[in-house]
Every structure is written in structure tokens, then in C-alpha cells.
N, C-alpha and C positions, 0 to 999 in steps of 0.2 A: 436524555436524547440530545443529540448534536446538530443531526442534520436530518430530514425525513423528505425524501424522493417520491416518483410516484409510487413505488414498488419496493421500496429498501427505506432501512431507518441505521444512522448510524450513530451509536451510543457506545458507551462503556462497556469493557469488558465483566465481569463478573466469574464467583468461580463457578456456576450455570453450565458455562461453556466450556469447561477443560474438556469433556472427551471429543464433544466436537473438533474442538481446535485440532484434539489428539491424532484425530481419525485425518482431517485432510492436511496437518503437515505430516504425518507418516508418509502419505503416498508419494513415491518415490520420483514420481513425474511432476509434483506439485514443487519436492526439495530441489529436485536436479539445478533449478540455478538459483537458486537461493544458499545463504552463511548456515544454514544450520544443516543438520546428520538425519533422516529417517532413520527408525522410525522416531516419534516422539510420544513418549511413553505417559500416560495418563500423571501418575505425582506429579511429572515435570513440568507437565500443562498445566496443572490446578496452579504451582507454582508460577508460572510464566502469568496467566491471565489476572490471578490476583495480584500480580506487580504490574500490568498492565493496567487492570482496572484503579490502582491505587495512584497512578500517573496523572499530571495537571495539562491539560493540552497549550493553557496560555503561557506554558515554561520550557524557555529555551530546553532544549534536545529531543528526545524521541516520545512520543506517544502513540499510542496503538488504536485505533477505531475498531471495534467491532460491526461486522457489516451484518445487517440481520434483516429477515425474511419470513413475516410473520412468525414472530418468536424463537426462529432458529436460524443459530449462528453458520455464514454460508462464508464465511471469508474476513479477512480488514487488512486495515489500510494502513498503514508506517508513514509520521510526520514526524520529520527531525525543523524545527522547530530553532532557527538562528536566533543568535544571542541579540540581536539588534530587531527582528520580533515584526523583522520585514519580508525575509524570504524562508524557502524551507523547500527541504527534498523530500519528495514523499515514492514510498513505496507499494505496492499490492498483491496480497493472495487469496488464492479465490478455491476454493473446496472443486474437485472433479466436475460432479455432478451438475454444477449451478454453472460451468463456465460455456461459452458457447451462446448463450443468452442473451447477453446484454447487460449481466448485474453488476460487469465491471465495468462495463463504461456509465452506466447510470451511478455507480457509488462515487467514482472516480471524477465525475461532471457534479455530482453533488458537492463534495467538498471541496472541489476548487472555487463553485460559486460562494459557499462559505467560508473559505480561504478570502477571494478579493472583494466581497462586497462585505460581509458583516467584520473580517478581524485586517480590511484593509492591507492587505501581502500587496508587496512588489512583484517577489518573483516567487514562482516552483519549478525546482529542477526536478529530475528522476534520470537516472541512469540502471541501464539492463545489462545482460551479457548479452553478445551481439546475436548470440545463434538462438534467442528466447525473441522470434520473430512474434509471434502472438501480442506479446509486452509491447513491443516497439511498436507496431500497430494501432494497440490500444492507444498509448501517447499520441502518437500523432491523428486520432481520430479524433482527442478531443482537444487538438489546439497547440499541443506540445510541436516545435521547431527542433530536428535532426541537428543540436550542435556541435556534434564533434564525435570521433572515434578515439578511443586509446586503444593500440593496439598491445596485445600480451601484455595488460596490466596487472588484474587480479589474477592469483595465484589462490584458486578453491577446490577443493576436495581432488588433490594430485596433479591440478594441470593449470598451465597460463590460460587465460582467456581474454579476449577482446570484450571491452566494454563501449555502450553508445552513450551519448550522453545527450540530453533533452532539458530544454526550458521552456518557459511559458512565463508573460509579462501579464500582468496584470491587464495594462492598456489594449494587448491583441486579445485575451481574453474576453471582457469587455465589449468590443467592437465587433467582435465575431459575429 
């Protein structure tokens, strides 16, 4: 375990979780702005989580949080992890069912406090597509500052999209 919320614990992936994983990145509302294809087919997932849970969180690049709820996997969290071991962009997805709740701004407020108080970050960026209003929401609910638009950036699944782009300093964190 990593981090433990009132309501959410966030630990390592294990392969426990492949169909879960399976089941809510298939759904087609969950991929729509996300890099990867629905569905995502069970091998794939036992594949993906056992190199996620095989992943070191204090090493520069991507590590994957699994977000859990009394024993089952409801979601996680993406921390790319800069080489200088100060900032990091983090990303989030969250199963159908469990969204609506508050289990991602509680996971999402979880590991920022363990981002700037126990592994001392500067900063956390996150960028969304701009039309993933839910997302952008979230960010700025818990601190994240609107900086910046790229417009017709990323080019994902046939089309250009506008992306937003968000930060968060340790110090406004903090102070909040």
C-alpha cells in the first residue's frame, strides 16, 4: 500500500486485477479520451497489470496506482515521474460505476498529499482533451490551475483534438 484515504487505498497493481481492469477500460466511454483502443481484452490486461505492478514508483517515468475499494479494483492513477524526481504529470481512470462519487477526487487528493508532503514534488501537471469536461473539473477541484490550451494538438483515434493543460505547485497545494 501507498497511500490509504478515508475510503480508498492505493497500492500496486497485481494480476488479481486483470478482468477488472479488463471490464472498465473496454468501456467505450471510459476509452473515448484516452491512448488506448476498446475493448481490452483479459490476456492483455493480466499482461499490462503485471508490468504495472512490476513498476518502481521512485523511478523516473510511468507508474500506475491501483485505486481500490475494499478489495476491488475501481480505477488508477498514471504518475510519469521526471528524471530530476521533483515534478510529475499524473493521469486518471475510474471504472463507470464508482464515477460520480467522489472516489476520484478522493484518490486524486490522496496522492497529491503523498506527492508533496512525504516524496517532496515541486510540481504536478495533468493535461485532458478539452471536451473530457468531467476531467478538467476534477483538476481544478482539487487545486490544479487552467494553464494553458493547445489547440488541434493530439491527433487520437482519427481526429485532432484540443488539449488543456493544468498544474499544481506544491506551495498553492500546501497553503490551500
Amino acid at each position: 500500500m501507498f497511500v490509504q484515504t478515508e475510503r480508498l487505498t492505493l497500492r500496486r497493481f497485481t494480476p488479481g486485477d486483470a478482468a477488472a481492469f479488463a471490464a472498465y477500460r473496454s468501456d467505450p466511454e471510459v476509452a473515448r479520451f484516452q491512448s488506448w483502443e476498446a475493448p481490452v481484452r483479459e490476456p492483455e490486461a493480466l499482461t499490462t497489470v503485471t508490468g504495472f505492478g512490476n513498476g518502481d514508483p521512485d523511478a523516473p517515468g510511468w507508474f500506475q496506482y491501483a485505486v481500490d475499494l475494499d478489495g476491488v479494483l475501481i480505477g488508477d492513477l498514471g504518475l510519469h515521474l521526471d528524471e530530476n524526481l521533483m515534478q510529475a504529470e499524473l493521469g486518471f481512470t475510474l471504472a463507470p460505476a464508482y464515477q460520480g462519487k467522489g472516489y476520484a477526487t478522493e484518490a486524486v487528493r490522496g496522492l497529491l498529499d503523498h506527492l508533496f508532503t512525504a516524496k517532496n514534488l515541486h510540481r504536478v501537471s495533468a493535461e485532458c482533451d478539452a471536451r473530457n469536461t468531467s476531467s478538467a473539473r476534477l483538476l481544478e477541484r482539487v487545486g490544479f490551475q487552467r494553464e494553458g490550451l493547445r489547440r488541434s494538438h493530439t491527433w487520437i483515434k482519427g481526429e485532432w483534438t484540443d488539449d488543456l493543460l493544468f498544474g499544481l505547485l506544491r506551495s498553492d497545494y500546501l497553503d490551500a
